[in-house]
C-alpha positions as a Markdown table, in Angstrom:
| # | Residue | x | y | z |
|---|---|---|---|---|
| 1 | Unk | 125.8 | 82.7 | 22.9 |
| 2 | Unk | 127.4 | 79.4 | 24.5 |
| 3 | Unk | 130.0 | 82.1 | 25.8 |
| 4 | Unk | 127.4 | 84.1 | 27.3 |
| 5 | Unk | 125.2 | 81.0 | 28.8 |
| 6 | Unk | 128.2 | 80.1 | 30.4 |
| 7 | Unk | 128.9 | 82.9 | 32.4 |
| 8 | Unk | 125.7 | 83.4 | 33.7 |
| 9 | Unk | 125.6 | 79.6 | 34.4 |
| 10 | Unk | 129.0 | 80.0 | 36.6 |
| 11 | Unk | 127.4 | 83.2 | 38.2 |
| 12 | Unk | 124.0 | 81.5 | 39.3 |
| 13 | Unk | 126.6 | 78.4 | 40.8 |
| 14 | Unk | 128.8 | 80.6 | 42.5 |
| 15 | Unk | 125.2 | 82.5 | 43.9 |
| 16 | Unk | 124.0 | 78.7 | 44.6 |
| 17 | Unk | 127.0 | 77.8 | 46.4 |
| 18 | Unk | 127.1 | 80.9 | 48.6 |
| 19 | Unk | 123.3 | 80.4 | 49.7 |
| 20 | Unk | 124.5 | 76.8 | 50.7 |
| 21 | Unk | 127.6 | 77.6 | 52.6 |
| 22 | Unk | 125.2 | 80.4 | 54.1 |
| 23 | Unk | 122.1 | 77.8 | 55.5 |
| 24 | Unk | 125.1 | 75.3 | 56.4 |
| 25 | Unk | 124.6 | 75.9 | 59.9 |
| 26 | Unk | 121.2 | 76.2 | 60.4 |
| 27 | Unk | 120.5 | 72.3 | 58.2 |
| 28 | Unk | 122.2 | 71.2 | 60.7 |
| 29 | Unk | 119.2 | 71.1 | 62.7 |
| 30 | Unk | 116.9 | 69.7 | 60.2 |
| 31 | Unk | 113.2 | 71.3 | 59.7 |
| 32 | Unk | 113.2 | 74.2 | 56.6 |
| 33 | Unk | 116.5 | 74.3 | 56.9 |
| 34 | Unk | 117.7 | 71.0 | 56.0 |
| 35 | Unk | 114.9 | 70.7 | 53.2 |
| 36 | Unk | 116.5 | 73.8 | 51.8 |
| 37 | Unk | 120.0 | 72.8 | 52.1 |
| 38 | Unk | 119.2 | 70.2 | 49.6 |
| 39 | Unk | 117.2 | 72.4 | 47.5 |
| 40 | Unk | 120.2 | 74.7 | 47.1 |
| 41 | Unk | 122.4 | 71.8 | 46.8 |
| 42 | Unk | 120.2 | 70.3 | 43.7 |
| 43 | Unk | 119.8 | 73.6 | 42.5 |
| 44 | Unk | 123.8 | 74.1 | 42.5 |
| 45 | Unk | 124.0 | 70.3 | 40.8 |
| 46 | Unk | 122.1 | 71.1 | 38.0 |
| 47 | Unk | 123.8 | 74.6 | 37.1 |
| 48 | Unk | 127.5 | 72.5 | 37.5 |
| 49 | Unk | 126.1 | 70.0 | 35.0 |
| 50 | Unk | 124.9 | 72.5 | 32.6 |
| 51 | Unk | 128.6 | 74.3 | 32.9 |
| 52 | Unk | 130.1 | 71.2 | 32.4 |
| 53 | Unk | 127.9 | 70.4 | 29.4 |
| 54 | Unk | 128.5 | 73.3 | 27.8 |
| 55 | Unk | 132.2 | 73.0 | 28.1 |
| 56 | Unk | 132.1 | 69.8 | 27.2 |
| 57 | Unk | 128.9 | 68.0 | 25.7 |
| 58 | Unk | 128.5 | 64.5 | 26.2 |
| 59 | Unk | 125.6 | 62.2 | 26.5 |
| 60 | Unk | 126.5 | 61.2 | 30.1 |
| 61 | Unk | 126.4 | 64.9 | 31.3 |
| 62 | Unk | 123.0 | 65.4 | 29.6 |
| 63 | Unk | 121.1 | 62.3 | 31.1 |
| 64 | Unk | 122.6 | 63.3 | 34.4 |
| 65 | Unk | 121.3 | 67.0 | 33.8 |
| 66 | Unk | 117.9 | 65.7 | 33.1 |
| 67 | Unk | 117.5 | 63.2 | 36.4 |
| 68 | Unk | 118.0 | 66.4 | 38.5 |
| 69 | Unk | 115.9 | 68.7 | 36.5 |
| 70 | Unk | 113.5 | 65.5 | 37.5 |
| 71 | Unk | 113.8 | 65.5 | 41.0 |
| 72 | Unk | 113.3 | 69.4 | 41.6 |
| 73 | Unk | 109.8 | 69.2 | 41.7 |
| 74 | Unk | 110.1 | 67.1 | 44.6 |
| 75 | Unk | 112.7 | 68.4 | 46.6 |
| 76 | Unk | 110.9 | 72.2 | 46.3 |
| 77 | Unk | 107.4 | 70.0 | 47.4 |
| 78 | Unk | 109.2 | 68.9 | 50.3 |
| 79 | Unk | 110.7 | 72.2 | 50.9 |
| 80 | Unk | 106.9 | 73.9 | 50.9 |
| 81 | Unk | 105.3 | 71.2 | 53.4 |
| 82 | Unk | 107.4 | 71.4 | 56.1 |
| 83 | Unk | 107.5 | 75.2 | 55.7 |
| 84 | Unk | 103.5 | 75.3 | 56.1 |
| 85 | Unk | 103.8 | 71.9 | 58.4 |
| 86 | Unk | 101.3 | 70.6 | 56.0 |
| 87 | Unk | 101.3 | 67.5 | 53.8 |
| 88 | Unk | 100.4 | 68.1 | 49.8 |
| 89 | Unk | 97.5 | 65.8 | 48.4 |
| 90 | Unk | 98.7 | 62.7 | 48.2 |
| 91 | Unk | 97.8 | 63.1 | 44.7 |
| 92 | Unk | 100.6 | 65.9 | 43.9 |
| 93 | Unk | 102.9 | 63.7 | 46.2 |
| 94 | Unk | 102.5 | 60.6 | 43.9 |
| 95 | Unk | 102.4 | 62.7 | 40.7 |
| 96 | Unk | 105.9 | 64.8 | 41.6 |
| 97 | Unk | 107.6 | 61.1 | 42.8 |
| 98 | Unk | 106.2 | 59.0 | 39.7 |
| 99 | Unk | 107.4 | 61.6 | 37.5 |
| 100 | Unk | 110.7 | 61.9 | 39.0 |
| 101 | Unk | 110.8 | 58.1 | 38.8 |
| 102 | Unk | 110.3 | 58.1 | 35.4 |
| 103 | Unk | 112.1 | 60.8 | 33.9 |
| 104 | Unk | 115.2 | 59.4 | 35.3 |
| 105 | Unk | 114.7 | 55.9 | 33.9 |
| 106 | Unk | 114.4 | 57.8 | 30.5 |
| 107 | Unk | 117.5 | 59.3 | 30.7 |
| 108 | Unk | 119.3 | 56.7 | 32.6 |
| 109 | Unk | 118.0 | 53.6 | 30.7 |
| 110 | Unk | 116.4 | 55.1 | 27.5 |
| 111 | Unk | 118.7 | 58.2 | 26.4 |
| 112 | Unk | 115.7 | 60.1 | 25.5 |
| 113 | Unk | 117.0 | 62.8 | 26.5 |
| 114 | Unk | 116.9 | 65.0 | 23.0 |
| 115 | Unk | 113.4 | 63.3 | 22.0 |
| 116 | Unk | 111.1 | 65.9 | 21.5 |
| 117 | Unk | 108.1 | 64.4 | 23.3 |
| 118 | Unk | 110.1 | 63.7 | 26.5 |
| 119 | Unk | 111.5 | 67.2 | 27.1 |
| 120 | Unk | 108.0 | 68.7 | 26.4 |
| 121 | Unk | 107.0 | 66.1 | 28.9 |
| 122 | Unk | 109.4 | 66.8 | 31.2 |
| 123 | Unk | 108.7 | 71.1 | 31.2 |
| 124 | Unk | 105.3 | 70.2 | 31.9 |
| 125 | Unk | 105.9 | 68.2 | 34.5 |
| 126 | Unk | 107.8 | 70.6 | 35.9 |
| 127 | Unk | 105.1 | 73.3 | 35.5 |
| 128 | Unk | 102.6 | 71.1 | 37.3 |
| 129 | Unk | 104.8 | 70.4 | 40.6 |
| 130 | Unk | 105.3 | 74.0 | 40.5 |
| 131 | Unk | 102.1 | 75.2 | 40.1 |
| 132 | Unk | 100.5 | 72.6 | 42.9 |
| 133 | Unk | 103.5 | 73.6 | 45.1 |
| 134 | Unk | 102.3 | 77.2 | 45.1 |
| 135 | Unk | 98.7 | 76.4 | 45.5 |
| 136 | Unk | 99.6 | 74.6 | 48.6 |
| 137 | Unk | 101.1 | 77.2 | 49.9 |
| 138 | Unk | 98.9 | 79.5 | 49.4 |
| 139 | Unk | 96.1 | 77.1 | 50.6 |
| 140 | Unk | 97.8 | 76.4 | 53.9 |
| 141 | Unk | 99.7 | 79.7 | 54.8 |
| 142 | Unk | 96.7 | 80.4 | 57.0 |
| 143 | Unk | 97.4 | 78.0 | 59.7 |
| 144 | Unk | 101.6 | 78.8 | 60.6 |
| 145 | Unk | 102.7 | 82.1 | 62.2 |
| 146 | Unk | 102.8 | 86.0 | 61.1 |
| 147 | Unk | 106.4 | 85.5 | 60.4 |
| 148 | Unk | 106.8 | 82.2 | 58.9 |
| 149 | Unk | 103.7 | 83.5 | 56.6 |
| 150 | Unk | 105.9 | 85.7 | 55.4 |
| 151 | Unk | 108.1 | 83.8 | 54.4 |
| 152 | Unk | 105.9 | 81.3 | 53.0 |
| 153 | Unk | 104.0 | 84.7 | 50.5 |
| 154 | Unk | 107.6 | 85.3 | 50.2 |
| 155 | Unk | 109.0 | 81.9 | 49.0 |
| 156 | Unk | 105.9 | 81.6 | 46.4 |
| 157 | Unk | 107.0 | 84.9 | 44.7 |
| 158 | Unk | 110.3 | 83.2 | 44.2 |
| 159 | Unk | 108.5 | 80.0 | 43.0 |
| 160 | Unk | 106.4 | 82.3 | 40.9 |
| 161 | Unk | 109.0 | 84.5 | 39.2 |
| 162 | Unk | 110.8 | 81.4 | 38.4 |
| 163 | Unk | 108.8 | 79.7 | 36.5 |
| 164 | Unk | 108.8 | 81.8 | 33.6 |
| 165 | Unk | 112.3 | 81.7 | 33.7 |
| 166 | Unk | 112.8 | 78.1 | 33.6 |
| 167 | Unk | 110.8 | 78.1 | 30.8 |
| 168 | Unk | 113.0 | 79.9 | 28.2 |
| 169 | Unk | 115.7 | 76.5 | 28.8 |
| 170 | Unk | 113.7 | 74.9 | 26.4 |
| 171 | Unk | 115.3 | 75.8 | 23.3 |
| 172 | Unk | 112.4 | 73.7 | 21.5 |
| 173 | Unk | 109.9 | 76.4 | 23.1 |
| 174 | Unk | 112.5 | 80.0 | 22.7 |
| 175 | Unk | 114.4 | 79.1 | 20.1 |
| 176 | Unk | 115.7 | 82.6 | 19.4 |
| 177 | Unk | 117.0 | 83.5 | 23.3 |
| 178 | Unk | 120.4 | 85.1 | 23.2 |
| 179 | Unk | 120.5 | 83.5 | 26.2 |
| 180 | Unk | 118.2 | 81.5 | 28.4 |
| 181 | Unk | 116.8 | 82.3 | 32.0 |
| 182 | Unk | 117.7 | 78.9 | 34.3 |
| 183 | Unk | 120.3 | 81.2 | 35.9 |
| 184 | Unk | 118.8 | 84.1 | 36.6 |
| 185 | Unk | 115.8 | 81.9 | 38.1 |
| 186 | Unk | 118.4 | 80.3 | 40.2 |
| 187 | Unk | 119.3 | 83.6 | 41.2 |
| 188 | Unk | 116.2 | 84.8 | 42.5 |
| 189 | Unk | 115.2 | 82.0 | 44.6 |
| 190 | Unk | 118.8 | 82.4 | 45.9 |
| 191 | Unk | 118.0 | 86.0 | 47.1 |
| 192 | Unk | 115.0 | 84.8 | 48.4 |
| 193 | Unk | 116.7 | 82.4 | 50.5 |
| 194 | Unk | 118.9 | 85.4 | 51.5 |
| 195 | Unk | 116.5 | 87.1 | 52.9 |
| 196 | Unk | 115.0 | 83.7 | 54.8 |
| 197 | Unk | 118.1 | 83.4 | 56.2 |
| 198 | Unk | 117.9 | 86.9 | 57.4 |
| 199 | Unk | 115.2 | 89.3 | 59.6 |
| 200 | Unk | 113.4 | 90.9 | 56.2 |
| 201 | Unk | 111.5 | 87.8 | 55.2 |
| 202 | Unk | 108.8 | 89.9 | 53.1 |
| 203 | Unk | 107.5 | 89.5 | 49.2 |
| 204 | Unk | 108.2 | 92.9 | 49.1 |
| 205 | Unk | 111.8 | 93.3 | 49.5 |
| 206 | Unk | 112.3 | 90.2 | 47.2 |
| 207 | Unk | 110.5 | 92.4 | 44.9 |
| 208 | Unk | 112.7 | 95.4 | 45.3 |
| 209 | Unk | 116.0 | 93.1 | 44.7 |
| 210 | Unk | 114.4 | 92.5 | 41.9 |
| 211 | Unk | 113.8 | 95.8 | 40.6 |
| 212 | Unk | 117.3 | 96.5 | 42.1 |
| 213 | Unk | 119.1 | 94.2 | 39.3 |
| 214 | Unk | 117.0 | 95.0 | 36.4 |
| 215 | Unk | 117.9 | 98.8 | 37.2 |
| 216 | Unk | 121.7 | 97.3 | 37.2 |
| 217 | Unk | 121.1 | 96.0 | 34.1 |
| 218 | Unk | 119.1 | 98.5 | 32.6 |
| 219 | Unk | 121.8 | 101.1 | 33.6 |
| 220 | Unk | 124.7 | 99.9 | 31.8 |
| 221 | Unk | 122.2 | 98.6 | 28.8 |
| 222 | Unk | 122.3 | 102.3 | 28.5 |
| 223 | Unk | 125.3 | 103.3 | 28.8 |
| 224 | Unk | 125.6 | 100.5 | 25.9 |
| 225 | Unk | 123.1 | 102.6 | 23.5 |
| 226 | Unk | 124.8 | 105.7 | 24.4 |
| 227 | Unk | 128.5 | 105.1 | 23.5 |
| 228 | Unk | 126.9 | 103.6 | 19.9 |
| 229 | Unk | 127.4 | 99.6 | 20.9 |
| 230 | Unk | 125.3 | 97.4 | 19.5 |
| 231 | Unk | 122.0 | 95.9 | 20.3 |
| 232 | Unk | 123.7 | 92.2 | 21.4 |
| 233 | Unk | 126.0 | 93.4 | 23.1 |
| 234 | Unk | 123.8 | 95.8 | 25.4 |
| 235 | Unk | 121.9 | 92.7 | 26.0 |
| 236 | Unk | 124.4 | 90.5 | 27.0 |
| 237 | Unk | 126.5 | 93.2 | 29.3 |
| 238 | Unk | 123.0 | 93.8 | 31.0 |
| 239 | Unk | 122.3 | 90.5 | 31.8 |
| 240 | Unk | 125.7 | 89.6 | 33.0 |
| 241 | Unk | 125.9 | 93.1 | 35.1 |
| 242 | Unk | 122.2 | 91.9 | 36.4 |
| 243 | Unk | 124.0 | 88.4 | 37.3 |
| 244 | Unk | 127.2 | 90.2 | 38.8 |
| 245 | Unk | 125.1 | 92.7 | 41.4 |
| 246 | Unk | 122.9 | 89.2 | 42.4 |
| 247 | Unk | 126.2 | 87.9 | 43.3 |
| 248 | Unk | 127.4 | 90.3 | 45.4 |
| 249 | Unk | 124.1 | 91.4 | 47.1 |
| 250 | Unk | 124.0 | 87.7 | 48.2 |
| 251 | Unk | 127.9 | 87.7 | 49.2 |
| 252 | Unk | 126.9 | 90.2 | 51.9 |
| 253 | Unk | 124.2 | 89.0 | 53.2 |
| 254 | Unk | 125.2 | 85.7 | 53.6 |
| 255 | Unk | 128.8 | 87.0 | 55.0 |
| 256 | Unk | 126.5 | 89.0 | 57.7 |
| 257 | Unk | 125.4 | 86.2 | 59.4 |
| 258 | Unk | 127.7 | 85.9 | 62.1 |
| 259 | Unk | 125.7 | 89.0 | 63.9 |
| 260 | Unk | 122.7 | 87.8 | 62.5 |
| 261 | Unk | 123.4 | 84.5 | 64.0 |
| 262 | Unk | 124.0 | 85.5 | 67.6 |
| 263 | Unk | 120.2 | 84.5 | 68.3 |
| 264 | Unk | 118.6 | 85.1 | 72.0 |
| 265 | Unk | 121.2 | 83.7 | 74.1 |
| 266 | Unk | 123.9 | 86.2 | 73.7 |
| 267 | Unk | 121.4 | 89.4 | 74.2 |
| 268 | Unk | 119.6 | 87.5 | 77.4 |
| 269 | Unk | 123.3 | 86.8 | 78.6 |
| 270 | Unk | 123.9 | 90.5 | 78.6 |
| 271 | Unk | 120.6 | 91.6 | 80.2 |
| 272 | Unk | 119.8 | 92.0 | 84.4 |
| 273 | Unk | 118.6 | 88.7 | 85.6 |
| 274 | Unk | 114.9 | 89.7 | 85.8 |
| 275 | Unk | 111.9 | 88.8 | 83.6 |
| 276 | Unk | 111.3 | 92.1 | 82.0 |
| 277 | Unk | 115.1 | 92.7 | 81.7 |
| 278 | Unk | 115.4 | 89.4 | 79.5 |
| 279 | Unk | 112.0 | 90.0 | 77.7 |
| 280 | Unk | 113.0 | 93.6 | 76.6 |
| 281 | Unk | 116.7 | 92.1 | 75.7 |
| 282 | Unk | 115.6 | 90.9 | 72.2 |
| 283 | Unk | 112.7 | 92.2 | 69.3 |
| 284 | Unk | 111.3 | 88.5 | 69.3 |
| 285 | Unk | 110.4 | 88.3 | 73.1 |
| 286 | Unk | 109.8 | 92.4 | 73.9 |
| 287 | Unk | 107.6 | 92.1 | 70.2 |
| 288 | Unk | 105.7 | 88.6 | 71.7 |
| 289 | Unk | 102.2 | 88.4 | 72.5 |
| 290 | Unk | 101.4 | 87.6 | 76.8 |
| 291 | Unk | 98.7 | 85.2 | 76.7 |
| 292 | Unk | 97.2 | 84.4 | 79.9 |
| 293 | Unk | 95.2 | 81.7 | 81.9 |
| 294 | Unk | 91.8 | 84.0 | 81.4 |
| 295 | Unk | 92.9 | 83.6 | 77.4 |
| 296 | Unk | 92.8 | 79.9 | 77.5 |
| 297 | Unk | 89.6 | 79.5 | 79.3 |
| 298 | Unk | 87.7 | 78.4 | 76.3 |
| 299 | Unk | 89.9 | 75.1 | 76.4 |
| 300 | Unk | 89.3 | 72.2 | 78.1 |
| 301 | Unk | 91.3 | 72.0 | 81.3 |
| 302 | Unk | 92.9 | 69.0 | 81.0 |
| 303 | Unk | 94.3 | 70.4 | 77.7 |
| 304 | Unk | 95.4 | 73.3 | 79.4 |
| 305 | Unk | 97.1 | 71.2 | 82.1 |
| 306 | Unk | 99.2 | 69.5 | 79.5 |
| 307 | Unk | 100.2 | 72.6 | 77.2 |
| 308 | Unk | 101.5 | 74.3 | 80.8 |
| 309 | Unk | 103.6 | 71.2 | 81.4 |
| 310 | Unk | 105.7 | 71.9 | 78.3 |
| 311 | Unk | 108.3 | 74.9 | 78.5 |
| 312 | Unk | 107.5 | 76.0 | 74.7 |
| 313 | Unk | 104.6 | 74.9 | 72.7 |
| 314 | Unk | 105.0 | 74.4 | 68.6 |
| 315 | Unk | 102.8 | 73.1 | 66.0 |
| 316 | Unk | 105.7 | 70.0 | 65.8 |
| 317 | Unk | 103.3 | 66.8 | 65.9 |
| 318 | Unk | 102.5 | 64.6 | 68.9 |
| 319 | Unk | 101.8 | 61.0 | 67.5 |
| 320 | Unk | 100.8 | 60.1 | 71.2 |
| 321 | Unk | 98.4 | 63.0 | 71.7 |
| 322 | Unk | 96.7 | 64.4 | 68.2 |
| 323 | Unk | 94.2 | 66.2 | 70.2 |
| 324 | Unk | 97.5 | 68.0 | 72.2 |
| 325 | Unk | 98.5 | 68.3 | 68.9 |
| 326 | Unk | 95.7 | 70.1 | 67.5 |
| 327 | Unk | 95.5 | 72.1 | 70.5 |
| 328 | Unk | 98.7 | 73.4 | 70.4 |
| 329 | Unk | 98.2 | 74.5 | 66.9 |
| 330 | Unk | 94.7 | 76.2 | 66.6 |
| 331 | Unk | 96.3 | 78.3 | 69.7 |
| 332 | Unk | 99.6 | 78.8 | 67.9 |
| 333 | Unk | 97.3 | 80.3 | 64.7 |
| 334 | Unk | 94.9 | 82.3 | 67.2 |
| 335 | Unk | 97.9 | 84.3 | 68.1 |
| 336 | Unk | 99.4 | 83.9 | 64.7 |
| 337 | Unk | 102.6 | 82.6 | 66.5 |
| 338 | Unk | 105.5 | 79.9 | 66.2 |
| 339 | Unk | 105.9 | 79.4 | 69.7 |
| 340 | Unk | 104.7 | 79.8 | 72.8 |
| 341 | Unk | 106.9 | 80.0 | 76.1 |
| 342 | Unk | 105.9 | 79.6 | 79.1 |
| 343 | Unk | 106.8 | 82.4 | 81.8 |
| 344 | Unk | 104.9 | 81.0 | 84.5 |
| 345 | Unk | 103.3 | 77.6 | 85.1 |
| 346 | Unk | 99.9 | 77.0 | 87.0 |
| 347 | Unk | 97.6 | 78.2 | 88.7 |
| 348 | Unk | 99.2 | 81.6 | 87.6 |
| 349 | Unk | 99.9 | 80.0 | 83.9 |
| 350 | Unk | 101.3 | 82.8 | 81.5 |
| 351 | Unk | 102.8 | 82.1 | 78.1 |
| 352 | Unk | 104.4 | 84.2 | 75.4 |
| 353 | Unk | 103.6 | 84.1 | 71.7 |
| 354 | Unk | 105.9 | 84.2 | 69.9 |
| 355 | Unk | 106.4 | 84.8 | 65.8 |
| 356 | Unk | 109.8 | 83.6 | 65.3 |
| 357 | Unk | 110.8 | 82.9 | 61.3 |
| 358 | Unk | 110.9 | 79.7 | 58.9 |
| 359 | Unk | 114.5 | 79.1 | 58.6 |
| 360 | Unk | 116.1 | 78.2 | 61.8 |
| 361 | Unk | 113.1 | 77.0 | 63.8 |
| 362 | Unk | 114.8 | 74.0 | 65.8 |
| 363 | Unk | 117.9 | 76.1 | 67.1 |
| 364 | Unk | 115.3 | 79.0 | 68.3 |
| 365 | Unk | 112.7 | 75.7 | 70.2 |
| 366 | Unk | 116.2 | 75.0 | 71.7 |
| 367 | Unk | 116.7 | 78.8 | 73.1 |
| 368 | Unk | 113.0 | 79.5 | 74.3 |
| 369 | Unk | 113.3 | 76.2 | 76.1 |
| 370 | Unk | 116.8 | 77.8 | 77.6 |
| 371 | Unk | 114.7 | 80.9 | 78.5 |
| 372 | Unk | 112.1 | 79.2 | 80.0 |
| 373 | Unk | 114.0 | 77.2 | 82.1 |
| 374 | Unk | 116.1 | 80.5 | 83.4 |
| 375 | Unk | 113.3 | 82.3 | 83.4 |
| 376 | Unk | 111.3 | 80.1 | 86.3 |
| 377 | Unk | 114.4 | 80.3 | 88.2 |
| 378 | Unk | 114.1 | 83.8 | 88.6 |
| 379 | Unk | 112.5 | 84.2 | 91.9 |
């Protein structure tokens, strides 16, 4: 059993450690990215400190284990506001931080880490972050784009599947698990984040990895039963083959991105220097949304005036103008866009909406501003 935990443990931090290396360049500029950088990372901790305490037990290890396991909630709280630009209840907020807080003085300070009561504690805390991180999401995926609502029904399902699986760690609660289910919950929020990183960010092809490991593991289960082995060890080859075909879905993926990454510069580079030539040179802008100045008619003008006067309009905050702000964002949800670049300015004001994905929002503001500027050069 300890043999068996292990491996899966190493498999879900190789997966871990792929998804990482594969988001490195897009944390870079902050936003969903960054916040999932260090979700990964955390992620990654904890299954290296569960490795290590399996190889070699000691009460350090443990207490360290249980400070990360505290600050998870968090870090996947801060991972789902700034995916849905919204800010949990300050109530969940102070609930997920206090109980970080004070999980970690128990371990740190206390060594309760064994104690009964506290690790019963601790999975329900857990289970209430969770649970008020999904509700958030699900309560505020309304107001961000087609896309990035996507992968906001698509993230939940990760959170959702998850939970279940984090649950059987608690030996106290499964008692008789041949082996528990913190990896493979590692591993499907890594596939998840796979397909973030990616074009396909969908619930349903989350769903179908899914289905495509259990078949994995199902399949060679079988051949288990059929060549007379015995009930353990079908179990334990279908988990690890399950593991294994995680692993090297992700290694794909991830080792893909270099021709996923290319982003709208090198297609527009490529294309005539005309408008329709650049707008038909990439899916995101020949897919986009024209929204004119007869569209915007219901706004005040003054409103209008200052939307125009930016090249690409997000739902990013304007401490110095909330009412900009929540301009810019009931239009951004009207066209169930991310973005909205302008082709033309006043009195002829045209803009694109755009639906652009969760992951690398900052470096794709950075290219539509590059559009926009070579695009009202274009005579």
């Amino acid at each position: 059993m300890t043999a068996m935990g292990a491996l899966l443990t190493a498999i879900g931090l190789v997966a871990a450690l792929v998804a990482r290396v594969g988001v490195a360049a897009a944390a870079r500029g902050g936003g969903v990215a960054g916040h999932l950088a260090r979700l990964l990372t955390m992620i990654a901790l904890l299954l290296a400190l569960r490795l290590i305490g399996l190889a070699q037990p000691s009460a350090v290890v443990v207490a360290a284990t249980m400070v990360v396991a505290a600050w998870l909630p968090l870090v996947t709280l801060r991972l789902a506001e700034e995916m849905v630009r919204r800010h949990a209840p300050r109530i969940v907020k102070l609930v997920a931080l206090t109980g970080a807080g004070a999980f970690s003085l128990l371990a740190i300070i206390f060594q309760l880490v064994w104690a009964g009561p506290a690790l019963i504690a601790l999975a329900l805390f857990q289970a209430t972050v969770v649970v008020a991180t999904l509700l958030h999401l699900w309560a505020q995926r309304g107001s961000v784009s087609l896309a990035e609502r996507h992968a906001v029904d698509m993230l939940a399902l990760a959170f959702a599947l998850a939970l279940p699986l984090l649950a059987t760690d608690f030996a106290w609660a499964f008692p008789d698990l041949p082996f528990r289910g913190g990896p493979f919950a590692a591993l499907v929020f890594v596939l998840a984040c796979s397909l973030l990183a990616g074009v396909a960010s969908r619930p349903l092809r989350l769903l179908t990895d899914v289905l495509m490991l259990a078949g994995a593991g199902a399949l060679v289960a079988l051949a288990v039963d059929l060549t007379g082995g015995s009930a353990p060890l079908a179990s334990a080859l279908a988990a690890t083959a399950s593991a294994a075909a995680a692993l090297v879905l992700l290694a794909e993926r991830f080792a893909d991105t270099p021709s996923r990454g290319e982003g709208l510069l090198g297609p527009i580079a490529r294309a005539a220097p005309d408008e329709a030539a650049i707008l038909a040179a990439h899916p995101l802008l020949a897919n986009a949304v024209m929204v004119t100045a007869e569209a915007l008619s219901d706004l005040p003008e003054d409103l209008v005036i200052a939307l125009a006067a930016r090249p690409v309009v997000t739902a990013t905050r304007d401490p110095a103008n909330e009412t900009l702000t929540g301009a810019a964002r009931e239009l951004l949800a009207r066209y169930g866009a991310s973005h909205l670049l302008r082709l033309s300015p006043a009195p002829s004001l045209r803009f694109l909406a755009i639906s652009g994905g969760a992951l690398d929002e900052a470096r794709l503001t950075r290219e539509l501003t590059i559009v926009a500027r070579l695009l009202e050069r274009i005579p």
